[in-house]
N, C-alpha and C positions, 0 to 999 in steps of 0.2 A: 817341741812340746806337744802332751795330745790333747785332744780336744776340749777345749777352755769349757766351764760349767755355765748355766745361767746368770749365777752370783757373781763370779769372774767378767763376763760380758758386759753386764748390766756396768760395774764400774770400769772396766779396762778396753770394752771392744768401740771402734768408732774412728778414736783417735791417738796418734803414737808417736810423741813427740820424739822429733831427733834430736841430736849433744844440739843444745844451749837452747831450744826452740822452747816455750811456756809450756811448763806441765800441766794447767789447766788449758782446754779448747780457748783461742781468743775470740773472740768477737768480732769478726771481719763485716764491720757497719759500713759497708762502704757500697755503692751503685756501680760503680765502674770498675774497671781493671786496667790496667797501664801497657801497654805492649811496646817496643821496638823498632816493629815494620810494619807497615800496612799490610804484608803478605800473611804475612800470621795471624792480622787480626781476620782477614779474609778465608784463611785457613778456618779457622774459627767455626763462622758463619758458616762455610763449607760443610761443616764435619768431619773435616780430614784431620785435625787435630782436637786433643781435648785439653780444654782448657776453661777460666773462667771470666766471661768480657763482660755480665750484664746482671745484675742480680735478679731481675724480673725471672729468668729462667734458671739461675744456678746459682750457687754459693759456698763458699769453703764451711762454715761453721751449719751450714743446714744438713751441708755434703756430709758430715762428720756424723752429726746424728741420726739422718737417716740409715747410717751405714749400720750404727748399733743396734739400730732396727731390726733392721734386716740380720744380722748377727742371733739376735736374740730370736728371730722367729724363722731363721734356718734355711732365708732365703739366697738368691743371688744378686738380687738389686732392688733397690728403695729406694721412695722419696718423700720430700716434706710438703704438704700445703698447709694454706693457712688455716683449716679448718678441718673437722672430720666429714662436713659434708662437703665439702670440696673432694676430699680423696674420695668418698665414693661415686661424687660425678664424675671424675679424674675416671676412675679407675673402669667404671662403666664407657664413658664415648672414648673411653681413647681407641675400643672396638667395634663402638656401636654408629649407625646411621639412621637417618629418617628410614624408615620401611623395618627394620627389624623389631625383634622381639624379644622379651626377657622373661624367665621365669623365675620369681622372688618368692621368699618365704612371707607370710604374712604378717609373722609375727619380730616386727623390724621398729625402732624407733621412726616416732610420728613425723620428725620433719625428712627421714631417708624414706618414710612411706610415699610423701607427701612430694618428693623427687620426683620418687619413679610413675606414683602411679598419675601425677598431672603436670611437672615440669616437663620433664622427658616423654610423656604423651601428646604435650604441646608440640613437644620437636620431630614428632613422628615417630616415635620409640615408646611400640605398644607393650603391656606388661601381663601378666597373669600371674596369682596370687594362688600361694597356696598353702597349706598347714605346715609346719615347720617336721612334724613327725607322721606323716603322710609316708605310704607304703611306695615302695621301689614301683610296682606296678601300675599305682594312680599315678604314684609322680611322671610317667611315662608320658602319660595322656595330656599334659600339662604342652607339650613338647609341639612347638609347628616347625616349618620348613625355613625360617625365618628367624627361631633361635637361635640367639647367639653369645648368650651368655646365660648365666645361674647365679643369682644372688640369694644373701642370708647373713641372720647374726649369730654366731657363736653361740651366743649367751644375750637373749632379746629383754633389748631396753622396752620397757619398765617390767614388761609380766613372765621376764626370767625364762620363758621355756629355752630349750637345749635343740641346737639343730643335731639331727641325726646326720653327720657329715659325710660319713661314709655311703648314707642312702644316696644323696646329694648328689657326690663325686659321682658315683659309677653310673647314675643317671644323664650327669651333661657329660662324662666321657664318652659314653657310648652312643651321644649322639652329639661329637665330637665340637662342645663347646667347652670354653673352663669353669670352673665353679671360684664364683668369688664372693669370700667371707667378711664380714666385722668382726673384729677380736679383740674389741674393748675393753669389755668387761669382764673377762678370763686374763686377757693379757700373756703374753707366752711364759709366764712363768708358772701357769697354769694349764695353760693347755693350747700345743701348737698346730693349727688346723693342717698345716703343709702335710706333716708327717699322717694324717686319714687322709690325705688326698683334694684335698685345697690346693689351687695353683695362683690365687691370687689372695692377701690379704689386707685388709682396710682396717683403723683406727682412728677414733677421735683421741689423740693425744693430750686433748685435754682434761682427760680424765685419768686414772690413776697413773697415767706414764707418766704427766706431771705431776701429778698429786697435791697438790698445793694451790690450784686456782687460780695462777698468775700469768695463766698466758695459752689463748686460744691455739689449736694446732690439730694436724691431720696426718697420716703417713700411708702409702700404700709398699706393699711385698709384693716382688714377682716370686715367685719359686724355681721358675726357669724348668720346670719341668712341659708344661703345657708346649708340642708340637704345633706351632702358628703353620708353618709350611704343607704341615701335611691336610691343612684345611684351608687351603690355598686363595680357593675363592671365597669361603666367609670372613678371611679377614685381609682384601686389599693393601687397606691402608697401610701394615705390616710386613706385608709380601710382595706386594709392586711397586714400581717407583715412586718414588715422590715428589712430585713436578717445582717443590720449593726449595726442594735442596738436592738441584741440579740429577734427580733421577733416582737418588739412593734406596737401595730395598733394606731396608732397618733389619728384616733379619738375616741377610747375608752378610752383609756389615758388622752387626753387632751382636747377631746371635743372642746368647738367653740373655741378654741385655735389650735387646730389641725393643721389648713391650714399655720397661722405665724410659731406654734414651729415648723412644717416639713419644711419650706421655710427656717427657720434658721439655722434646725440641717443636711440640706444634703445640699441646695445647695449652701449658706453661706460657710459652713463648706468646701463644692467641688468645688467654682467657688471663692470667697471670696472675692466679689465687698462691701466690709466694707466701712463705712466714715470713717476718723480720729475723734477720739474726740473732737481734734479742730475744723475743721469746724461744725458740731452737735452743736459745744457748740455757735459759731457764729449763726447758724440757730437757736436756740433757743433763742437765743436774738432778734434776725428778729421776730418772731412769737410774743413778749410779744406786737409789735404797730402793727401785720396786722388790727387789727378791726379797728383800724384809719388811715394805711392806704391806704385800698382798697376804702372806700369811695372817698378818695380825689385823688383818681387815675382814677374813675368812673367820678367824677366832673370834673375833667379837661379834660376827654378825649370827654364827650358830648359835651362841650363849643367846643373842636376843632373841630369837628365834625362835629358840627353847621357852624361853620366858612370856615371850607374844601366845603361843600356841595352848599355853598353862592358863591363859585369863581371859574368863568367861566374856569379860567385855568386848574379847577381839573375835569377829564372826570365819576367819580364815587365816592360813600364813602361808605364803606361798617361797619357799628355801630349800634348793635343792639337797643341800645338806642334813633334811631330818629327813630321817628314816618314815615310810610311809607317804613324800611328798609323789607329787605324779614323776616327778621329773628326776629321783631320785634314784633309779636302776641306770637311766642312761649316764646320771652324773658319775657313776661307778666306773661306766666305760673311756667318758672322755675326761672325766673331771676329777679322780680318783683323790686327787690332792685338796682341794679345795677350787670353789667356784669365782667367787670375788664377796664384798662385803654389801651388797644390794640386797635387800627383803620387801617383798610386797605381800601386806596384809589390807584385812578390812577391818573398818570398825561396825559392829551392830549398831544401826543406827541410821544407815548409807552417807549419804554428800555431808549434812548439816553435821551429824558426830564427828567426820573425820576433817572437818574443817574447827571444829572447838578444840579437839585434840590436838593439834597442829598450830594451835594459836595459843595453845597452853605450855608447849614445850619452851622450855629456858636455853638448856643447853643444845638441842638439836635447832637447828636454823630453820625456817622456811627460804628457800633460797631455788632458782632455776639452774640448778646446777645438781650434777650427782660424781661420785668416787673420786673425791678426794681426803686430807686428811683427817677435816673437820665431817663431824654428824651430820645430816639434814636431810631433810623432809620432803616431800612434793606431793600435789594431787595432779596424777599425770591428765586425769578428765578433763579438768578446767585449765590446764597450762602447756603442755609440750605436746600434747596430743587434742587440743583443741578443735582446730579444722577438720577431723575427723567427724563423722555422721554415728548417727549410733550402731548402726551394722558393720561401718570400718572399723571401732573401738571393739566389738564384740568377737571378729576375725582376729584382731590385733591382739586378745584377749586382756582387754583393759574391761574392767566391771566401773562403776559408777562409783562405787566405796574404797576404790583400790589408791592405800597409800603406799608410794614409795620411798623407803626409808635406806639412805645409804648410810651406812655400817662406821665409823670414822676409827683413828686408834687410839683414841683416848681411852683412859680407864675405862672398863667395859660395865665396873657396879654403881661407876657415875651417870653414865647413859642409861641403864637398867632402871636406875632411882629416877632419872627425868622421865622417863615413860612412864612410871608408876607414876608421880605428881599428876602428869596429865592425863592421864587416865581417870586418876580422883576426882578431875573436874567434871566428867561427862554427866 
């Protein structure tokens, strides 16, 4: 057969049942695995066989979705944790050490901000921030002897700008670190970083991969393109033995698997941010409608958009999909289809209007939550980006009146009508 589409994947790639085995993924709720021999379970341990003995580090029914993951976003291996900030801590130390270095886009959700720039500077992993659309030859200068990775969002929670990925990539390539993405809120049904030159990508799965709000989750992609080897000594851990599992060098062994089966077998194994089965197996039922519906997340969020932009009461609308927004040339290149159903606008008025406004809505929720299938609201200032200073919020490109409105798929002239009501109140 040739090459399955997005739609195709989203419901059939992952898992494939053989004669008489459940056509739906089951549920394998279980801690333990049963074996035989003690040689085998030691085999195990070893890594000379693959298998599953422990759910704290591996699981059939996580196994299965992360696969679709990785299917849908064009990689060679994936996997699940229990959250989206877990995958990007995952996905950061599983290369990084006390003494190195990272250079991050600035414009990044406030608690992945709030990671890099004081979790992991606690652990000795210093960071440097930079504009998300920053020119090849600044981004240059960003660069010390002690980088070792590139981080960025696709598509930045709350204030929507667009990484320039392609700048990104040929920037840690050519000074031979990988570049590792979020791709949350585009989702690969909109746009797959791998294919500009992304070699690693991050998701909170709990947002429109499940779409539905039932269940916390995270995923990382290798792409299997990134050359660990030929950068021998910035990534040991990788490349050299590994004195816990009797010597093994992860990528002579496992090759473009390397980067996932090491992220599994040490820091899965040592930190053990697992999902439940349950929620995987919920997330995988979110995944079989994303291809329909990020579209109608994208449709309705333009219509509002258009409607936001038309009334005098709202001081800005920030969507990449109107014609004249800043970020609306680069959405051309990377986002040609649609972006996701996220709008950040202001209300005239600043903090106190766009808290009346938000206390008026009916149908859209106030809720700490964004891209699922339900409407709602947030004021990132006072809630997800809190801990930030006013000079972190203003890098981050958060304003003080900036609400964030994710797009839901409900009738779009029912939504239209609840903004208008609350707007009447102001």
């Amino acid at each position: 057969m040739t090459k399955k589409k997005l739609g195709t994947l989203c419901v059939q790639a992952g898992y494939e049942p053989k004669n008489g085995e459940p056509r739906v993924l089951p549920i394998v709720q279980s801690t333990t695995f049963k074996y035989d021999s003690s040689e085998q379970m030691g085999n195990l341990f070893d890594l000379k066989e693959s298998g599953y003995f422990y759910t704290r580090l591996a699981n059939p029914t996580n196994d299965s979705v992360a696969a679709k993951i990785t299917a849908l976003e064009g990689g060679v291996a994936g996997m699940l944790t229990s959250s989206g900030q877990a995958a990007n801590f995952y996905a950061l130390l599983n290369i990084l050490k006390a003494g190195d270095h990272i250079v991050s886009s600035s414009a990044i959700y406030g608690g992945t901000y709030n990671l890099i720039a004081h979790t992991m500077n606690d652990l000795g992993i210093e960071a440097t921030f930079v504009e998300p659309d920053i020119s090849l030859h600044e981004l240059n200068k960003a660069f010390k002897e002690n980088t070792k990775a590139v981080f960025g969002e696709t598509l930045s929670n709350p204030s929507l700008q667009i990484l320039d990925i392609e700048t990104f990539a040929k920037a840690a390539h050519d000074h031979g670190v990988p570049l590792i993405v979020d791709n949350t809120f585009p989702t690969p049904i909109f746009l797959r970083p791998i294919e500009w030159g992304a070699d690693i990508v991050t998701h909170s799965t709990t947002k429109y991969m499940n779409g539905f709000a039932n269940s916390v989750g995270g995923a990382v992609v290798d792409s299997g393109n990134f050359d660990w080897d030929k950068y021998k000594d910035k990534y040991p851990s990788l490349t050299t033995p590994d004195e816990t599992y009797h010597g093994v060098v992860f990528t002579e062994t496992f090759g473009k698997a390397s980067y996932i089966t090491k992220m599994t077998t040490t820091l899965m194994r040592d930190l053990g941010s697992i999902p439940s089965p349950q929620n995987s197996f919920y997330l995988g039922i979110g995944l079989e409608t994303l291809h329909l519906r990020m579209p109608k997340h994208y449709e309705n969020a333009l219509e509002v958009a258009k409607f936001l932009k038309n009334d005098d009461r709202i001081s800005w609308v920030s969507f990449s999909g109107l014609e004249g927004d800043s970020q609306y040339e680069l959405a051309q290149k990377y986002l040609p289809d649609g972006s996701c159903g996220v709008i950040s606008f202001g209300i005239k008025g600043g903090r106190d209007s766009a808290t009346k406004f938000m206390d008026s809505l009916k149908l859209a929720a106030v809720v700490t939550h964004v891209a699922d299938s339900r409407t709602c609201v947030l004021h990132p200032a006072s809630t997800t980006h809190r801990q930030m200073n006013e000079e972190e919020l203003k890098n981050a490109g958060i304003s003080s009146d900036l609400i964030r409105m994710s797009v839901g798929i409900e009738d779009v002239e029912d939504i239209i009508e609840d903004l208008k009501q609350a707007l009447e109140n102001l």
